[in-house]
N, CA, C, O and CB atoms as a CASP TS submission, in Angstrom:
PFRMAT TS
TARGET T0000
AUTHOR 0000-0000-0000
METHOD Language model
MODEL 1
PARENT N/A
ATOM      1  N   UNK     1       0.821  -1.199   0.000  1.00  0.00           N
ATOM      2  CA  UNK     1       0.000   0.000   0.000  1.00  0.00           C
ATOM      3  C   UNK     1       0.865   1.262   0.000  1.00  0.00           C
ATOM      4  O   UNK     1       0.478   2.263  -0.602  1.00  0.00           O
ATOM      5  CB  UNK     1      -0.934  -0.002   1.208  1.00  0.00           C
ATOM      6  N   UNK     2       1.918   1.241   0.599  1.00  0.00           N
ATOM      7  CA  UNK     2       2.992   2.498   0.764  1.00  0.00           C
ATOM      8  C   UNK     2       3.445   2.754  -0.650  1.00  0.00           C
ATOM      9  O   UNK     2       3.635   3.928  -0.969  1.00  0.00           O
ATOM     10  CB  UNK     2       4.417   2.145   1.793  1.00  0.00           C
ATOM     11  N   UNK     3       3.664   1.696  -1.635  1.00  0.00           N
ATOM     12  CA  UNK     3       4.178   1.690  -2.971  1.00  0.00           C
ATOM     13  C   UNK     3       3.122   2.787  -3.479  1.00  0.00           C
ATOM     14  O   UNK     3       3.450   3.929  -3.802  1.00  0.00           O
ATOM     15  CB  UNK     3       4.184   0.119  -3.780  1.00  0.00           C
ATOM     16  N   UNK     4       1.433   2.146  -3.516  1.00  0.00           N
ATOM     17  CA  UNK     4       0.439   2.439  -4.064  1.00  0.00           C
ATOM     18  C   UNK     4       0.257   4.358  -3.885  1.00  0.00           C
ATOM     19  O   UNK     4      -0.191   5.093  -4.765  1.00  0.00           O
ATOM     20  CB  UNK     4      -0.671   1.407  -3.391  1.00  0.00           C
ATOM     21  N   UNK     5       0.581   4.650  -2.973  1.00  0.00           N
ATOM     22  CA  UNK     5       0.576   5.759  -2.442  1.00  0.00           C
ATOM     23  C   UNK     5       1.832   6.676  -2.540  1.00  0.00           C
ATOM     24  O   UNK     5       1.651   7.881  -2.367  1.00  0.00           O
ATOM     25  CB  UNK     5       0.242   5.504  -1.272  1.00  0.00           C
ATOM     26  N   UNK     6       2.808   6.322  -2.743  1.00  0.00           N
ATOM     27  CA  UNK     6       3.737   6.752  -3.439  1.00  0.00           C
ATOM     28  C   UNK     6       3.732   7.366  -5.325  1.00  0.00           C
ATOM     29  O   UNK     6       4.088   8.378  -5.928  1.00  0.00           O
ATOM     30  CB  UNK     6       4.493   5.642  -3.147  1.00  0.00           C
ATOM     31  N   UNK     7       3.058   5.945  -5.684  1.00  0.00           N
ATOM     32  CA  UNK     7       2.651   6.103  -6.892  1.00  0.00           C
ATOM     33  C   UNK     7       2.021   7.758  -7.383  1.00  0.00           C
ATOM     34  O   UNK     7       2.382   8.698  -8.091  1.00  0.00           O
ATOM     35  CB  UNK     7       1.642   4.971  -6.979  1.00  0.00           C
ATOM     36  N   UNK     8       0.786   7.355  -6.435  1.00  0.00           N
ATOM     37  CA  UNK     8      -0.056   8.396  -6.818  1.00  0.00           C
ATOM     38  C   UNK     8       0.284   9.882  -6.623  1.00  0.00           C
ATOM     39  O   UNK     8      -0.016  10.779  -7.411  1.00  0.00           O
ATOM     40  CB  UNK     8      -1.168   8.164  -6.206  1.00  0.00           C
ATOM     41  N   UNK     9       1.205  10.072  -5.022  1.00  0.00           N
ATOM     42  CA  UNK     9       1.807  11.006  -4.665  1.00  0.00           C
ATOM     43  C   UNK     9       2.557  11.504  -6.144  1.00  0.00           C
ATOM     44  O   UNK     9       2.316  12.630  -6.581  1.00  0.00           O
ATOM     45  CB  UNK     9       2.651  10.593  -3.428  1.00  0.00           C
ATOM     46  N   UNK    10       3.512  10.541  -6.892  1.00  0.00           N
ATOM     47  CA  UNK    10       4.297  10.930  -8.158  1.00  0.00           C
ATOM     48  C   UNK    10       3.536  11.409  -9.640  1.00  0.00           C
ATOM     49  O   UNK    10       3.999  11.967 -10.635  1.00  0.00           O
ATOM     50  CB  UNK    10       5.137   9.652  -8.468  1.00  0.00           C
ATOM     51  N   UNK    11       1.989  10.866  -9.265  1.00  0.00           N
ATOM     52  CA  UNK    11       1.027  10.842 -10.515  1.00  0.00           C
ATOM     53  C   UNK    11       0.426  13.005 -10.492  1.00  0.00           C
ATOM     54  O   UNK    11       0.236  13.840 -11.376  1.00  0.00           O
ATOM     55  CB  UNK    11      -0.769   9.209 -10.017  1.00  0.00           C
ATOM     56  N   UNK    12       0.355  13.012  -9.046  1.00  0.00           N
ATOM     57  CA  UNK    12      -0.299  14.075  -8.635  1.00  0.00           C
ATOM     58  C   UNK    12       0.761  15.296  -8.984  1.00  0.00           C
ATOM     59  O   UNK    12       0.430  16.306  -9.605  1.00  0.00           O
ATOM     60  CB  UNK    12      -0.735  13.897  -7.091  1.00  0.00           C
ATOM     61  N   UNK    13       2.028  15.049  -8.505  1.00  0.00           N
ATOM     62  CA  UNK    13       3.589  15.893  -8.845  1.00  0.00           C
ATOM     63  C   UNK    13       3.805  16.036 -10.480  1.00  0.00           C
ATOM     64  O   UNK    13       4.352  17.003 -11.010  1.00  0.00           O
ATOM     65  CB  UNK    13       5.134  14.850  -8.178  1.00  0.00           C
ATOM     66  N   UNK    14       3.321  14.996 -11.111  1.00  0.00           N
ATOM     67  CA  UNK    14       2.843  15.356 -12.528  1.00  0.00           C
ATOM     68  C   UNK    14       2.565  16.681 -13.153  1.00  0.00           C
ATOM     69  O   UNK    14       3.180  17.422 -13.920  1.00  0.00           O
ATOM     70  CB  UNK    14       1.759  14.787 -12.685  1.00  0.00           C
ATOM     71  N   UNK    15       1.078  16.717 -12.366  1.00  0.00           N
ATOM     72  CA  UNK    15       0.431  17.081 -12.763  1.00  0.00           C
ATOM     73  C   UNK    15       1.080  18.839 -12.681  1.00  0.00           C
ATOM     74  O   UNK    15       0.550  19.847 -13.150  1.00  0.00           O
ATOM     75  CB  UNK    15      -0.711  16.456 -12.233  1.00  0.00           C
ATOM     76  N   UNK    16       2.164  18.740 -12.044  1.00  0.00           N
ATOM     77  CA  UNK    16       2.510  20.457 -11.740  1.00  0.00           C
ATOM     78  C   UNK    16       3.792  20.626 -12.487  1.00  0.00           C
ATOM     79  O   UNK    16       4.444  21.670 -12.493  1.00  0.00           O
ATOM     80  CB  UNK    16       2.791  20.964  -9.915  1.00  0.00           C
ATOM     81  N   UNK    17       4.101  19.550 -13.102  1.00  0.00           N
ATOM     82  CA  UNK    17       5.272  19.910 -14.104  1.00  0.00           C
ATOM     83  C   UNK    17       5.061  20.690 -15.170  1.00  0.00           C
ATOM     84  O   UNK    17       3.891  20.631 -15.547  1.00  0.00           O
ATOM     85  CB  UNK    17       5.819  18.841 -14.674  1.00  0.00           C
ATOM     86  N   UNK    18       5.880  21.538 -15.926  1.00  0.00           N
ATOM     87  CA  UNK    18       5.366  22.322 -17.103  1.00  0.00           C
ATOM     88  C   UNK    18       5.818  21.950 -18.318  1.00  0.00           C
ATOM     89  O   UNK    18       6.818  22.438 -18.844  1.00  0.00           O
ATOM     90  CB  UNK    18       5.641  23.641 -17.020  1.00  0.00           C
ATOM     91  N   UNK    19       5.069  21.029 -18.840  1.00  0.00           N
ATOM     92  CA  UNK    19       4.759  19.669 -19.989  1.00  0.00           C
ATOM     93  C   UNK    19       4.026  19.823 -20.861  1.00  0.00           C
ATOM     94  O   UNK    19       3.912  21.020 -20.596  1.00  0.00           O
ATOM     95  CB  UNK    19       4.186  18.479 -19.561  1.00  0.00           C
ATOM     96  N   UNK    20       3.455  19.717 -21.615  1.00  0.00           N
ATOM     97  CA  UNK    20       1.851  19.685 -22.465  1.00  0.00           C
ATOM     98  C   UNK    20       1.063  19.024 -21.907  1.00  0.00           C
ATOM     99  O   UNK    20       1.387  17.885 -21.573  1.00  0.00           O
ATOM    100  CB  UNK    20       1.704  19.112 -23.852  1.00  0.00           C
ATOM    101  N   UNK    21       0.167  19.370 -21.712  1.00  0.00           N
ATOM    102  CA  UNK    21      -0.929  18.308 -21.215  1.00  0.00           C
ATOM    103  C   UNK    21      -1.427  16.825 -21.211  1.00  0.00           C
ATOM    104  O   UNK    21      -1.788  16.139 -20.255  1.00  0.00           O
ATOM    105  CB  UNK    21      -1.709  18.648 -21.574  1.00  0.00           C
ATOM    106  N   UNK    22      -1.323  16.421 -22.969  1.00  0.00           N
ATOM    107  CA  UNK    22      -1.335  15.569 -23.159  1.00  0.00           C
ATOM    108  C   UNK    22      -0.267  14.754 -22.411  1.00  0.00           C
ATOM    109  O   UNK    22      -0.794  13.876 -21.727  1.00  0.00           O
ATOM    110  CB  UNK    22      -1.458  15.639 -24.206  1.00  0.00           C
ATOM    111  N   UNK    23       1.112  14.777 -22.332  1.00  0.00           N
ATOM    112  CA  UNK    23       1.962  13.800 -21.852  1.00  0.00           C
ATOM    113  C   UNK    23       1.910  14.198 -20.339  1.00  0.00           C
ATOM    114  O   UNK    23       2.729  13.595 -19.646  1.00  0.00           O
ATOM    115  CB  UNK    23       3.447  13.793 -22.565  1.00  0.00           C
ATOM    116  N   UNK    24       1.000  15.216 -19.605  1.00  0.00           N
ATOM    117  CA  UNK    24       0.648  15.228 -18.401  1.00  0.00           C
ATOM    118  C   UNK    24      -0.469  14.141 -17.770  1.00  0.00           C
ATOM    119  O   UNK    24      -0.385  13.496 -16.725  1.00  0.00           O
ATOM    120  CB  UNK    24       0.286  16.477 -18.289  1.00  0.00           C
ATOM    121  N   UNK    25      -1.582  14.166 -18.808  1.00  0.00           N
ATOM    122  CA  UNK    25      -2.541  13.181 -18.249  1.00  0.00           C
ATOM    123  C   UNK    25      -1.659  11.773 -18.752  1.00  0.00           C
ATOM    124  O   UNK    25      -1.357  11.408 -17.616  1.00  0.00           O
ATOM    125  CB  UNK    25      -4.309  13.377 -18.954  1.00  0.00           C
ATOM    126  N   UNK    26      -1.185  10.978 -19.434  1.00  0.00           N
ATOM    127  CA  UNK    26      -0.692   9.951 -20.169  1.00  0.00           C
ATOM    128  C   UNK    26       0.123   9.235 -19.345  1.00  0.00           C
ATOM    129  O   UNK    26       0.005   8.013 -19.250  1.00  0.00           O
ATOM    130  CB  UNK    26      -0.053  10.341 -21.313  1.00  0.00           C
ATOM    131  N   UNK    27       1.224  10.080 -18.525  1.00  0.00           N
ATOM    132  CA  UNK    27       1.815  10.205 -17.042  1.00  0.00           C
ATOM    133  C   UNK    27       0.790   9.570 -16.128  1.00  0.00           C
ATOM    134  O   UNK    27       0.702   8.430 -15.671  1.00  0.00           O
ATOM    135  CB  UNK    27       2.091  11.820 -16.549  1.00  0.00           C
ATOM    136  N   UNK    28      -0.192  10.994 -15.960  1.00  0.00           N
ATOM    137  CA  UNK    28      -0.678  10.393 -14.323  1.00  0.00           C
ATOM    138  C   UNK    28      -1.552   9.322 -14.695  1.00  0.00           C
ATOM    139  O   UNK    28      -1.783   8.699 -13.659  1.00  0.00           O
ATOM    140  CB  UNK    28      -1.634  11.570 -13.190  1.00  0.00           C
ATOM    141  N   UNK    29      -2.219   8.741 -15.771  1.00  0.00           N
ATOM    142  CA  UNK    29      -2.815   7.577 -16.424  1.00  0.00           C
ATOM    143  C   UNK    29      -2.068   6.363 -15.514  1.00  0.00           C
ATOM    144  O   UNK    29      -2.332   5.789 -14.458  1.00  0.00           O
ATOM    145  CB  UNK    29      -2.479   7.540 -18.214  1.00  0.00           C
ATOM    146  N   UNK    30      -0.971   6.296 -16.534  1.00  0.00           N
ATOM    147  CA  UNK    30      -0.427   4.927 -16.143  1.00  0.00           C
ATOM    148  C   UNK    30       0.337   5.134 -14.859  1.00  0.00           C
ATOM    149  O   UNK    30       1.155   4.230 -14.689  1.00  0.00           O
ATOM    150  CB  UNK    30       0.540   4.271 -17.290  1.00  0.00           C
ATOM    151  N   UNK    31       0.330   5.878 -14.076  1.00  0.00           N
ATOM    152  CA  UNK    31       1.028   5.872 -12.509  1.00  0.00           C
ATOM    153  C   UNK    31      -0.657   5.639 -11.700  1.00  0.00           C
ATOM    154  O   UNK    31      -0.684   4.919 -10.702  1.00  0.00           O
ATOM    155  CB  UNK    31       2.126   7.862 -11.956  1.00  0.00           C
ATOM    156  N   UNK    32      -1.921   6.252 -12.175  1.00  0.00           N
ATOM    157  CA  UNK    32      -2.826   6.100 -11.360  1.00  0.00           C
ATOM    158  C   UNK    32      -3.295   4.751 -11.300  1.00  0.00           C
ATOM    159  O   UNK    32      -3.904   4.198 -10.384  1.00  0.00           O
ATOM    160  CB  UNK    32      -3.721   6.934 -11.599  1.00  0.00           C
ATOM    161  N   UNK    33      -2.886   4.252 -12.526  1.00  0.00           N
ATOM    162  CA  UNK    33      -3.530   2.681 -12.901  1.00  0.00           C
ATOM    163  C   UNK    33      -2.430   1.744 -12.527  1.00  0.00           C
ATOM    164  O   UNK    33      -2.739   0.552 -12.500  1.00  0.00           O
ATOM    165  CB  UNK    33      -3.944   2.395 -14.675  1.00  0.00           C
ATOM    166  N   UNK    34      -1.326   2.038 -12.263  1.00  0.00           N
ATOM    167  CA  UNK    34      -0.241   0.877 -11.561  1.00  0.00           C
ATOM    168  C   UNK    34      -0.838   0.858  -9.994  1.00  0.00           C
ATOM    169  O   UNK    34      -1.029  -0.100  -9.245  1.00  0.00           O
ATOM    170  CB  UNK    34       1.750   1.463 -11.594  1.00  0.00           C
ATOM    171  N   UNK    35      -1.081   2.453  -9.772  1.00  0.00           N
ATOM    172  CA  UNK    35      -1.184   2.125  -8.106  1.00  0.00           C
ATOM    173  C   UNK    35      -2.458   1.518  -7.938  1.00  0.00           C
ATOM    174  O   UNK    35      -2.572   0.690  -7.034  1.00  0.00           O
ATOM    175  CB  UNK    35      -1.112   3.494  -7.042  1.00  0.00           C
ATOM    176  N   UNK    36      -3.602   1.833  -8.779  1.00  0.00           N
ATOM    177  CA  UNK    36      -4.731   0.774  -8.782  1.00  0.00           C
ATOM    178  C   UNK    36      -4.525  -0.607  -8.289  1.00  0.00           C
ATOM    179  O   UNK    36      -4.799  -1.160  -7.224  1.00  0.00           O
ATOM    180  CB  UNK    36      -5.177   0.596 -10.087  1.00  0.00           C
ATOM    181  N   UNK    37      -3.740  -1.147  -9.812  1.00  0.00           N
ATOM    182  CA  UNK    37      -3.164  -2.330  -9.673  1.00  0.00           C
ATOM    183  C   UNK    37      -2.524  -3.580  -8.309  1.00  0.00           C
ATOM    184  O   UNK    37      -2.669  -4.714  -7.853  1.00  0.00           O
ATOM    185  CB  UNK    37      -2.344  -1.920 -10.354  1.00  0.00           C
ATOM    186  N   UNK    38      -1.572  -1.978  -8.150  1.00  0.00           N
ATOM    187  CA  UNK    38      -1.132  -2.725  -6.707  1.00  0.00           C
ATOM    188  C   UNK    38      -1.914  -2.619  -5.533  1.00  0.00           C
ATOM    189  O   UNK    38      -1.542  -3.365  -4.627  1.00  0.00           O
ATOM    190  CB  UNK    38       0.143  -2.249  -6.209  1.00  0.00           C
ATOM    191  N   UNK    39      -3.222  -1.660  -5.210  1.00  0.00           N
ATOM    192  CA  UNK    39      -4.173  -2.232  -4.542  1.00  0.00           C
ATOM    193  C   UNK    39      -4.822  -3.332  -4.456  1.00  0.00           C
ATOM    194  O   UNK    39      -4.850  -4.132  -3.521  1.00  0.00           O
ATOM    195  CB  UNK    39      -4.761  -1.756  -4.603  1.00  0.00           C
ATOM    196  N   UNK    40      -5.499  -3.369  -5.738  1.00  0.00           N
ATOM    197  CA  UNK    40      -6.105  -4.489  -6.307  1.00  0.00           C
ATOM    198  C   UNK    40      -5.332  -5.719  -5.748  1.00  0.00           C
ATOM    199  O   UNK    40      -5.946  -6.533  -5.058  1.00  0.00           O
ATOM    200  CB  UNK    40      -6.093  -4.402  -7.871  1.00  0.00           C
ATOM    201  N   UNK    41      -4.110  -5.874  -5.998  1.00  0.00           N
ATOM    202  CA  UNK    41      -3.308  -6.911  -5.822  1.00  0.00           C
ATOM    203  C   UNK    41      -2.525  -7.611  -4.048  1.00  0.00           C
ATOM    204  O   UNK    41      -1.958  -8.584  -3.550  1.00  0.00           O
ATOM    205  CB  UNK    41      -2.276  -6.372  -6.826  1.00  0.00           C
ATOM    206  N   UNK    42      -3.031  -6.306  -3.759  1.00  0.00           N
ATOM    207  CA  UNK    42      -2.783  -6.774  -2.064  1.00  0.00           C
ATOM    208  C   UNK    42      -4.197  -6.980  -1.458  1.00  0.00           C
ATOM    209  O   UNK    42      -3.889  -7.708  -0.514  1.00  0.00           O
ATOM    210  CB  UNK    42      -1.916  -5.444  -1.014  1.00  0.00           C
ATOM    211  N   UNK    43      -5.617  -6.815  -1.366  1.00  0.00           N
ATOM    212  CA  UNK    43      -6.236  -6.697  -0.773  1.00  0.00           C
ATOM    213  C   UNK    43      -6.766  -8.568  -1.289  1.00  0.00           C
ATOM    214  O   UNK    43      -6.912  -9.075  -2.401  1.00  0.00           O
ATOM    215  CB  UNK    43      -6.913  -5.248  -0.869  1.00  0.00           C
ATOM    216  N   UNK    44      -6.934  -9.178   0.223  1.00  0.00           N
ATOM    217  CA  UNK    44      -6.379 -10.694   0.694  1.00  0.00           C
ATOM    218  C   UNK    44      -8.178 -10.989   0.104  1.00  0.00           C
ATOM    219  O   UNK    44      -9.097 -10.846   0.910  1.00  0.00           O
ATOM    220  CB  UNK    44      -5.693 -11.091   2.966  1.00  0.00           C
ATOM    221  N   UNK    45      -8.472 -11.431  -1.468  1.00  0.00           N
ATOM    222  CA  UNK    45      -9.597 -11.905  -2.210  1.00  0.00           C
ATOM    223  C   UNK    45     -10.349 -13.382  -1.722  1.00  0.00           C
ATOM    224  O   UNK    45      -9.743 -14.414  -2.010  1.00  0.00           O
ATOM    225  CB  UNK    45      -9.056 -12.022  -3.655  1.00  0.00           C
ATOM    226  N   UNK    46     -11.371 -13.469  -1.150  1.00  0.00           N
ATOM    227  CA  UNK    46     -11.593 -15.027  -1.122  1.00  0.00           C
ATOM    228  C   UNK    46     -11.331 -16.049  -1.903  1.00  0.00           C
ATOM    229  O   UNK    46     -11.272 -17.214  -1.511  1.00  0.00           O
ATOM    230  CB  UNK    46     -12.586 -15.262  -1.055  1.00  0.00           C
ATOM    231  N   UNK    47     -11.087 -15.510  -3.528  1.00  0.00           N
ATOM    232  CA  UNK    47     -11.352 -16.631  -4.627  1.00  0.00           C
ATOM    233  C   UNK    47      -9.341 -16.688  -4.517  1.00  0.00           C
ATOM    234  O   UNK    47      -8.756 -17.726  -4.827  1.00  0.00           O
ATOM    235  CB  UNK    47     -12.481 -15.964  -6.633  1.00  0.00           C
ATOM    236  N   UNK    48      -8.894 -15.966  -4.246  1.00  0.00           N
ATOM    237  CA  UNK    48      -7.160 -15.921  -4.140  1.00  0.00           C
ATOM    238  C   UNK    48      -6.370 -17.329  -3.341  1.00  0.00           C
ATOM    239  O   UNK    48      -6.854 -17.665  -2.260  1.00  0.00           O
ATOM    240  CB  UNK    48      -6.710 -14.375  -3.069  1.00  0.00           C
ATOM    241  N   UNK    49      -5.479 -17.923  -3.744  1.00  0.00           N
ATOM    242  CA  UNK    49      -5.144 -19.078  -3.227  1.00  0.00           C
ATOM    243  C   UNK    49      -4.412 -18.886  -1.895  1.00  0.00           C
ATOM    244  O   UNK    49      -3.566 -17.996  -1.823  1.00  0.00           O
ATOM    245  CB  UNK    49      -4.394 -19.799  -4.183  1.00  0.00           C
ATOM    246  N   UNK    50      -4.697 -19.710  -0.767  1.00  0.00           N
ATOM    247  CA  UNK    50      -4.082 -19.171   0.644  1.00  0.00           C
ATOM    248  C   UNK    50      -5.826 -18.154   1.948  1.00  0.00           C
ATOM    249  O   UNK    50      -5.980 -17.979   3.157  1.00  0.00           O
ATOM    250  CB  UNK    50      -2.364 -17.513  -0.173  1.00  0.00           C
ATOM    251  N   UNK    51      -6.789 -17.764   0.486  1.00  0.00           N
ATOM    252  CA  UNK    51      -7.391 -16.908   1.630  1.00  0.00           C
ATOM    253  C   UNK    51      -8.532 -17.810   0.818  1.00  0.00           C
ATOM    254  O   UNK    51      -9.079 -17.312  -0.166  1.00  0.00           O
ATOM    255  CB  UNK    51      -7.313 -14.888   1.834  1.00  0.00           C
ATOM    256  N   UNK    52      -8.844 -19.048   1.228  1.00  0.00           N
ATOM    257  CA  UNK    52      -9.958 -19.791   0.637  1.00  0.00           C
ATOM    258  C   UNK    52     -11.455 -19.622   1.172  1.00  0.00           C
ATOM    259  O   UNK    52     -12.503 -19.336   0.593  1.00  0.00           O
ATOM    260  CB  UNK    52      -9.608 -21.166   0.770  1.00  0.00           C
ATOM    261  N   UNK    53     -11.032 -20.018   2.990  1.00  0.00           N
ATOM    262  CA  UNK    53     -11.646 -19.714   4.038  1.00  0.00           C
ATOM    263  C   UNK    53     -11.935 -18.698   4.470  1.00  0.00           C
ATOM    264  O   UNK    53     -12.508 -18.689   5.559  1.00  0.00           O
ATOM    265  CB  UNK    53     -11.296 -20.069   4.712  1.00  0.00           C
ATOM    266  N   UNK    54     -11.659 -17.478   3.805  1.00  0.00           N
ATOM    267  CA  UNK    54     -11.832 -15.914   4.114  1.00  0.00           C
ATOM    268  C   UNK    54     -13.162 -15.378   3.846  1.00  0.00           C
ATOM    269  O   UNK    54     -13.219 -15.179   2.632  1.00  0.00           O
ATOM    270  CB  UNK    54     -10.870 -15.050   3.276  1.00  0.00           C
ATOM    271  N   UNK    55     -14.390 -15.010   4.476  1.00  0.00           N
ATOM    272  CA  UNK    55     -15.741 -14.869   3.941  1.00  0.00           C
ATOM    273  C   UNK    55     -15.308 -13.849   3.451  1.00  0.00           C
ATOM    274  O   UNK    55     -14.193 -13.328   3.403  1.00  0.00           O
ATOM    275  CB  UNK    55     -17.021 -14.820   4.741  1.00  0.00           C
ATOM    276  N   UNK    56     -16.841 -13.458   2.880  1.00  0.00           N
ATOM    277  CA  UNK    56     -16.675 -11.623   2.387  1.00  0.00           C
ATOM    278  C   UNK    56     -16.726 -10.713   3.589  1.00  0.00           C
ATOM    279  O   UNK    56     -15.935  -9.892   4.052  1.00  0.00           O
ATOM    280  CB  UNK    56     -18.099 -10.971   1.315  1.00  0.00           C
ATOM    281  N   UNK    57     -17.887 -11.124   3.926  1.00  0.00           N
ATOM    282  CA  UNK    57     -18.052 -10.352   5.342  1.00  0.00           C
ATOM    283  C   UNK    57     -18.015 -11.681   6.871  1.00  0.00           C
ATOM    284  O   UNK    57     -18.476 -12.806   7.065  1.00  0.00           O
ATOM    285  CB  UNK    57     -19.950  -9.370   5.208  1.00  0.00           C
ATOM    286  N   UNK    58     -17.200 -10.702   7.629  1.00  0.00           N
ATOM    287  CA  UNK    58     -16.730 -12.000   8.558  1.00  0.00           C
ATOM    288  C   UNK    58     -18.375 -12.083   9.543  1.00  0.00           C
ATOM    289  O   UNK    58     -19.002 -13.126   9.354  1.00  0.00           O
ATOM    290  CB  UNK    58     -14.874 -11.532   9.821  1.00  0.00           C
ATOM    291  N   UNK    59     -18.739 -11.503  10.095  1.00  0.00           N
ATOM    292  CA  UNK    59     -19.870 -11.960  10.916  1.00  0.00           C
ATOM    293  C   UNK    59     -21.215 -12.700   9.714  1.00  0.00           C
ATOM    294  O   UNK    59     -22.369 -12.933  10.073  1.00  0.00           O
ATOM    295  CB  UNK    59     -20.458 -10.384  11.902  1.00  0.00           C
ATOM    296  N   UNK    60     -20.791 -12.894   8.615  1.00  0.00           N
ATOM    297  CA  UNK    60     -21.860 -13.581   7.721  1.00  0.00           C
ATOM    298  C   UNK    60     -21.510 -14.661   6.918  1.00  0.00           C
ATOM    299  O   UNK    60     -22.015 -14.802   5.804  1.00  0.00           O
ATOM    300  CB  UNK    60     -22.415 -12.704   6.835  1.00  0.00           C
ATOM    301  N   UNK    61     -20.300 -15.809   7.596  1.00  0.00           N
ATOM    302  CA  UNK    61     -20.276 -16.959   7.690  1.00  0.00           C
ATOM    303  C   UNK    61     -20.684 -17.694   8.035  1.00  0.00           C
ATOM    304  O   UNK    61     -20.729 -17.546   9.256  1.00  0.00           O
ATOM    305  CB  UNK    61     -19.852 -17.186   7.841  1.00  0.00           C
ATOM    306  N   UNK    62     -21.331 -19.052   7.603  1.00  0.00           N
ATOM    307  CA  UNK    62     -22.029 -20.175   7.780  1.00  0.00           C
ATOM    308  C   UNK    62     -21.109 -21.031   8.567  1.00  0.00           C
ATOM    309  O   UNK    62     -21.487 -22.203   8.541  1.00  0.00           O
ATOM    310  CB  UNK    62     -22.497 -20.764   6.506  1.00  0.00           C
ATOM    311  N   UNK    63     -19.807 -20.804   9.400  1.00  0.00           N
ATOM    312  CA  UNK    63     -19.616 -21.545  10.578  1.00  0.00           C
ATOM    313  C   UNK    63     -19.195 -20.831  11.777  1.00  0.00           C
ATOM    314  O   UNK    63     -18.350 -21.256  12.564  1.00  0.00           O
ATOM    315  CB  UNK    63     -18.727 -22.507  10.338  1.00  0.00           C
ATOM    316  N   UNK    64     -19.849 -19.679  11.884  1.00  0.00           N
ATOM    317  CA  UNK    64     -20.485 -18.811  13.307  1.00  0.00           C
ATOM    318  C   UNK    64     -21.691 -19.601  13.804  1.00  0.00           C
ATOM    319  O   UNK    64     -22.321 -19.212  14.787  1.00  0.00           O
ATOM    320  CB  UNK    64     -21.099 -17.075  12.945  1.00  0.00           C
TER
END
C-alpha cells in the first residue's frame, strides 16, 4: 500500500510539471492505474489461493 501511495503522490507531482498536457494526463494515467493495480493486488480476495476460508463479510459466515 505504501508503494500504491507513493505512486499516486508521483502521478499528482505530474500534474505540476510544465509539460503539455497531453503527456501530463498519459503520465498520471499509467502511474494512477499501476497504483490501482497494486491495490487491487494486495487486498487478501476469497477466490485468491491461501485466503480460501476468508468470507466476504466476517460476521456472515455459515460456521459462526
Amino acid at each position: 500500500m505504501i508503494l500504491a501511495v507513493i505512486l499516486i503522490t508521483i502521478g499528482r507531482s505530474v500534474y505540476k510539471k510544465d509539460i503539455s498536457d497531453q503527456q501530463k494526463h498519459k503520465r498520471q494515467t499509467v502511474l494512477f492505474f499501476v497504483a490501482l493495480l497494486v491495490i487491487l493486488a494486495v487486498i487478501p480476495w476469497p477466490f485468491r489461493p491461501g485466503f480460501e476460508g476468508t468470507p466476504w463479510f466476517r460476521g456472515l459466515s455459515s460456521g459462526v
